[in-house]
N, C-alpha and C positions, 0 to 999 in steps of 0.2 A: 366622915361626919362633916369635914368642913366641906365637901364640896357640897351635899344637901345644903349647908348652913348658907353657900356661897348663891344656890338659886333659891334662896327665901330671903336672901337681899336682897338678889338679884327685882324678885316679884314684887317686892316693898317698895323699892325705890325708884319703879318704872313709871311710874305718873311726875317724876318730878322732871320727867324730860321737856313736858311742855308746862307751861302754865297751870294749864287746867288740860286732864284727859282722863276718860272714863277708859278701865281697860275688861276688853271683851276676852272669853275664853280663846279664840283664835286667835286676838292679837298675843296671848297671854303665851301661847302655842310658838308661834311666830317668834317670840322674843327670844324663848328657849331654844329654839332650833339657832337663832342667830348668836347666843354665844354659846352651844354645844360643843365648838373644837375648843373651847376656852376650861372646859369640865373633864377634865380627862377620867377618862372608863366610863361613866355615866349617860351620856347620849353619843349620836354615831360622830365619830374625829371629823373632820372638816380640813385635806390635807394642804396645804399652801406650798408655797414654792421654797418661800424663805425661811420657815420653820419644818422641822424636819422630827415626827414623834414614832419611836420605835413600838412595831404593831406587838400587841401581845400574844404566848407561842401556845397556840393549841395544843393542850396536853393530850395525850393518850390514853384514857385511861383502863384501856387493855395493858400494853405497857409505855408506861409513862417514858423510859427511857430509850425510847428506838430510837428518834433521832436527835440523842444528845452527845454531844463531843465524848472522847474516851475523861473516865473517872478522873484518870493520872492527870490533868492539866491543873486539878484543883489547886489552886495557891499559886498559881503560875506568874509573875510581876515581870518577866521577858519574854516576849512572844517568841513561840518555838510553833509554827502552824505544821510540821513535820508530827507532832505530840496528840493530834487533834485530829489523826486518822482512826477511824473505826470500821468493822464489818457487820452490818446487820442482815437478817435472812427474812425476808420478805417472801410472798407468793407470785409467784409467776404462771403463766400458761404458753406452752410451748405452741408455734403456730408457724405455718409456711407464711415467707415471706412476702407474696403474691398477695396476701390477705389481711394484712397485716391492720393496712386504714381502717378495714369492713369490721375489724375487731376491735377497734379500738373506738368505730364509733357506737357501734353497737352496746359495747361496756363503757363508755364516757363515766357515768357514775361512778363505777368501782378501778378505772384504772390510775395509776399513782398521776395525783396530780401537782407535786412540792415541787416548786420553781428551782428550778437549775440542775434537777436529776432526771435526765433520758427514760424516757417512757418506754422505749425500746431497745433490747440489748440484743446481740448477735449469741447466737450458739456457736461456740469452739469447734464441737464435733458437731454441726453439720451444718455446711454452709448455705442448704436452702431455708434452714427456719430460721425464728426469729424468738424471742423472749418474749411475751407483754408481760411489764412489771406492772400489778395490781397494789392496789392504798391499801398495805394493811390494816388500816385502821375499818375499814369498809370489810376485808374477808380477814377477820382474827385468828378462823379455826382454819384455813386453809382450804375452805372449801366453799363454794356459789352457791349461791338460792337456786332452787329451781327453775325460774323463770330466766335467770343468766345459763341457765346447763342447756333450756332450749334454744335459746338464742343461739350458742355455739354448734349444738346439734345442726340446725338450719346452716353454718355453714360450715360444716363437715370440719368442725375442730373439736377432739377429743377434749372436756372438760373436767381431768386430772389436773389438779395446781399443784405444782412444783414445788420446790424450796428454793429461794436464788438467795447468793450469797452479794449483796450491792454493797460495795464498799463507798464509805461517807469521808470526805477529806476536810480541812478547811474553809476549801471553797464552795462546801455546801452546805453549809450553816449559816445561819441568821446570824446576825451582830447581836443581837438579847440574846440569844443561846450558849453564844461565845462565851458572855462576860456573864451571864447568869453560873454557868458552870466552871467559871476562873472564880468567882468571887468566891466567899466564903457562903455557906447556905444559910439562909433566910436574912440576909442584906442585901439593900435596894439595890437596881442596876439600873443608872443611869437610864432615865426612859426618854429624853430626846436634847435637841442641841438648835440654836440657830445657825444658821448657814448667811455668812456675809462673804460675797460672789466665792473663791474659792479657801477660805477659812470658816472651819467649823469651829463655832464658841461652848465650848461647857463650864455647869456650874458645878464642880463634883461636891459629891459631901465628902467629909473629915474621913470616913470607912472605906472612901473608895481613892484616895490617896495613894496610897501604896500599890496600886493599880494603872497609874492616872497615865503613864509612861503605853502601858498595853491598851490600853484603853483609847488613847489618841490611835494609835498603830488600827488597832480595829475599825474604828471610824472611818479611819481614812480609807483603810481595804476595802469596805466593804459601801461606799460612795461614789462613784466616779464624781471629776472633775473638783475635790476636794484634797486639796496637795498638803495643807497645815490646819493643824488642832491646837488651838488654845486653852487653858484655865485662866477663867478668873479669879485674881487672889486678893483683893482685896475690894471693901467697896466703892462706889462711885462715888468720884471728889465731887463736890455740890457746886464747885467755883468751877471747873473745866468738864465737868459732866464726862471723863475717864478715869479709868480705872488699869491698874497693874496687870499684866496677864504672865502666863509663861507658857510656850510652844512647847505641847508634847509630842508631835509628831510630826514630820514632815519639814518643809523648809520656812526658814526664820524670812519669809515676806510678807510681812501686813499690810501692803498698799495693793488695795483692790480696788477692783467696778463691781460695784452692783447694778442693777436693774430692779426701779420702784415705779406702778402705774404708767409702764411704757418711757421714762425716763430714766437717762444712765447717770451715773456718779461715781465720784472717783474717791478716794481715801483713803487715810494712814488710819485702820483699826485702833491702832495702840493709842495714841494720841487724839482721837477725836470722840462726840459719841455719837452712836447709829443704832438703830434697833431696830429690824425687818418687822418685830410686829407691831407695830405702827404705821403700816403702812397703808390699812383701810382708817383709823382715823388721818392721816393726810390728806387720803382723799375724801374724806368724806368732808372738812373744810376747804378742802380749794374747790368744790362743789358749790358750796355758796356764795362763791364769787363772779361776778359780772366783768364784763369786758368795763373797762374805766375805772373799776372800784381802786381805794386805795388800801394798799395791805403794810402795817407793823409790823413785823417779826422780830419779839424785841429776843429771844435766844432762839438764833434762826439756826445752827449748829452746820450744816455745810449746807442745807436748803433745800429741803424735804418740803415744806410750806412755799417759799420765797420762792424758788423755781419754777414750778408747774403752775403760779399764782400769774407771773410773769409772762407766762407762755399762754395764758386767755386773758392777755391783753391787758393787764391788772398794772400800776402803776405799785412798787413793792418799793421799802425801804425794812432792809435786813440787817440785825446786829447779833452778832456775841464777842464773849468778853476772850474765850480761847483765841490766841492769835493762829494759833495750827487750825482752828476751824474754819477761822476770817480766811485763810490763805485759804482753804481748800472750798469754801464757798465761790470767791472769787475766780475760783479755777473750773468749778464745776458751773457758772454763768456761763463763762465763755464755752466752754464745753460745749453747752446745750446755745447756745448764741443768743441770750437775754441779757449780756452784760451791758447795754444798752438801758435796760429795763428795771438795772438794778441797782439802788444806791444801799453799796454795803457801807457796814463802821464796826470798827472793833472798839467798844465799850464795855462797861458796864451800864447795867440792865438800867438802873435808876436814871443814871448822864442821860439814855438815850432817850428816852422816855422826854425827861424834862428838857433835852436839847433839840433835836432832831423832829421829835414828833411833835411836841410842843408849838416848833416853829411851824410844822405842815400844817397844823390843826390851827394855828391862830391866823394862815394864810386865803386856806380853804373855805373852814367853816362861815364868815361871814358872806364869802361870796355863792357860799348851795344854795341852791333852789330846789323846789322838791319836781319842776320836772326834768332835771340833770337828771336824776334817780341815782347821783353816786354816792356808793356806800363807805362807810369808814370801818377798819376789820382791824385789833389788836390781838394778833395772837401771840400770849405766853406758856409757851412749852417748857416748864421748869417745875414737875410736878414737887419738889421737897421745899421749892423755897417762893414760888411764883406768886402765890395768896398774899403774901407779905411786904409783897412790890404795889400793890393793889393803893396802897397809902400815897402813892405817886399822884393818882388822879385827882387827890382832894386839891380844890382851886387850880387846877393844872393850866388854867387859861384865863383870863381879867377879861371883863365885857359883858352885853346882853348875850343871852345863849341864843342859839341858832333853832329852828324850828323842831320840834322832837323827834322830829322822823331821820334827820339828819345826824344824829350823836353817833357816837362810836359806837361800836359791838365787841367786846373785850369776849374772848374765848382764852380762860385760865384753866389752867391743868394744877391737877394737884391729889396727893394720896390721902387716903385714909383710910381706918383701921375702926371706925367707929361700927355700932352697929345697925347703923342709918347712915348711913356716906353724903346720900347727897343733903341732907339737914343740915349734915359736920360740917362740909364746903360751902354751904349757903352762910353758915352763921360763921364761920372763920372770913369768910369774903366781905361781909356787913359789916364785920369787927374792925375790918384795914378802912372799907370806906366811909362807914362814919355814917350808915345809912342801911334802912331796910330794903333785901331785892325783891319783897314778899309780892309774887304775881308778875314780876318783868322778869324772871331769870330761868333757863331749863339749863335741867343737868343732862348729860347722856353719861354713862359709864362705859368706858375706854375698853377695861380688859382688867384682869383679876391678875397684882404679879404675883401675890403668895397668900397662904393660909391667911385669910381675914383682913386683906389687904386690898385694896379700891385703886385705881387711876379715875378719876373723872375728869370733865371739863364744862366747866361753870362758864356759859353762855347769858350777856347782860348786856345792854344799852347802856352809855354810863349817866346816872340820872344827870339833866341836867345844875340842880342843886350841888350837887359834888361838881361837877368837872368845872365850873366857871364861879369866877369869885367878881361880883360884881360892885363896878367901882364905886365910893364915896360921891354923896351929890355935892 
């Protein structure tokens, strides 16, 4: 239910992205397909690099149990992949080996096609034939349609199915199959994790606890290039934007590289905060930046914005108040070699604001012209607490204002739970500034984190009425 409820918000709140915009059935089309991986089972997944959603397991419903681990694993909280061997008897067609492609392409349709089990098995007693194992789920009763018995006719293969006896290990089982049939029946199985470069992050519920130990172990088997599994245990501190974890499998190293829109970065997981899916809203604001422009990043966290901003030529000034972020910002500049480009600080959000940017804006702004064409770009990334920092800009500068084309562009993030999101953030935003954005502000909606739950980002010019307090005659 809430995911229908989630694209009837979705459809509601899609005009507030510009000003004014009429929405047409295709654009309406268009919208859906573009946050489809965000709706999970409802439209087709959307699969990304840095999120990782476990595919759902096509039942049987000849038998629903062919390929599922043995029964005995049930309640299993130490992994015993010894426990998790079975024999199923599937149909085969006995065939000289000589022939073996001509058959298998000819039956394409019906021969078994489950990733990681041998299409073709050897005969013990006779070493000219071959097996072709067939999909049971395609020949139930053990026997071909007509039009497969002439197929075989034509090439002189006798079209009696056999019985084979295929035995299933560990290693041929799905990771949902696994824990579907460890868990207890009819409780959820974990259905996906982000992947931050080789740590995998889950958020397990309270029923799969007692699991959380095999559960990492599976992950990790059943992934390459992922060596450690994490839980998150507690929630996100609003002051350092981290959070507690605890490694359930694999080695206790949280300092990794990722890779975001062709740029690398480096990180202590534990200590910092990073989130792969956001990584098409990053780029979709360093998109609207110009070679010259100047870019804010008042919680810049190790420089997702501030980096790639820097690297089109963009004159950046990046803060956050974590000093573990300040240091790994500063490390990921030079990394990428913008630290030239880059004037970091470790503050708090308000100092920076009123210190820092205060001073570039009362430096700049009188000397723009509108045909420099340079743009001014604030962006706050603090969706629990960044609306409320928004009171910073009242009189933030003394003087005549600058010509309107020239103000700044504050891009605010921030959650809600309302049943109109972006109205909620429009009128929470107006409430800090002290002023209507009615007609100068588009919302875009980021990504859904949970049942009834919004990220947006409230895009605004700052009137000039608020940002400048003008002197006494």
């Amino acid at each position: 239910l809430w995911r229908l409820g989630y694209c009837a918000r979705l459809l509601k709140t899609n005009h507030f992205r510009t000003a004014a915009s009429n929405t047409s059935f295709p654009a309406v089309w268009m919208l859906l397909a573009q946050y489809s991986g965000r709706i999970p089972g409802l439209f087709v997944t959307v699969k990304k690099n840095t999120f990782v959603t476990m595919p759902e397991t096509v039942e049987d419903k000849a038998n629903p149990e062919l390929y599922l681990p043995h029964p005995g694993v049930r309640g299993m909280t130490l992994l015993n992949r010894e426990a998790f061997k079975r024999t199923v008897v599937v149909p085969a067609l006995k065939v000289k080996k000589e022939i073996v492609s001509s058959v298998l392409k000819s039956l394409k349709q019906s021969v078994l096609q489950r990733p990681g089990l041998k299409r073709v098995a050897e005969d013990p007693e006779d070493v000219d034939s071959r097996f072709v194992i067939l999909d049971p789920h395609k020949i139930p009763e053990f026997s071909l349609a007509e039009s497969e018995q002439q197929v075989l006719k034509q090439l002189n293969v006798h079209p009696e199915v056999s019985k084979y006896n295929l035995e299933l290990t560990y290693e041929n089982f799905k990771s949902e199959e696994i824990l579907r049939a460890v868990l207890p029946q009819g409780q959820e199985v974990t259905s996906g994790f982000s992947r931050v470069g080789h740590i995998a992050h889950l958020n397990l519920r309270d029923h799969q606890l007692p699991y959380r130990h095999l559960i990492g172990q599976v992950i990790m088997d059943k992934n390459p290039g992922i060596t450690c599994v994490v839980n998150k245990t507690s929630i996100i501190d609003s002051t350092y934007r981290n959070f507690e974890m605890e490694v359930l499998a694999g080695e206790n190293n949280l300092v990794t590289k990722v890779k975001e829109n062709n740029i690398a970065y480096e990180l202590d997981f534990s200590k910092v905060y990073w989130n792969p899916r956001l990584s098409t809203e990053h780029g979709r604001i360093v998109e609207l930046l110009k070679p010259g422009d100047i870019l804010f990043d008042v919680f810049a966290g190790i420089g997702p914005f501030a980096i790639p901003a820097a690297r089109r030529k963009c004159r950046v000034f990046a803060n956050d108040l974590n000093p573990e972020s300040y240091t790994w910002l500063l490390h990921n500049c030079k990394l990428n070699k913008v630290d030239t480009k880059v004037k970091a600080f470790n503050m708090d959000g308000r100092d920076f604001l009123r210190g820092p940017v205060r001073e570039e804006l009362s430096k700049e702004l009188p000397l723009w012209k509108e045909e420099q064409k340079t743009a001014f770009h604030i962006v706050m990334n603090l969706p629990a607490l960044a609306v409320e920092f928004l009171d910073v800009f009242r009189h933030l500068l003394v003087g005549e204002p600058c010509s309107p084309a020239g103000l700044p562009t504050v891009h605010c993030y921030g959650f809600s739970k309302h049943s109109n999101p972006a109205r909620d953030i429009q009128e929470r935003a107006e409430a800090s500034l002290g002023t209507s954005l009615a007609g100068r502000c588009s919302t875009f909606l980021v990504r859904n984190v949970a049942p009834n739950k919004e990220m947006l980002c409230l895009s605004f010019q700052i009137p000039a009425d608020v940002l400048y307090k003008r002197p006494c005659p």
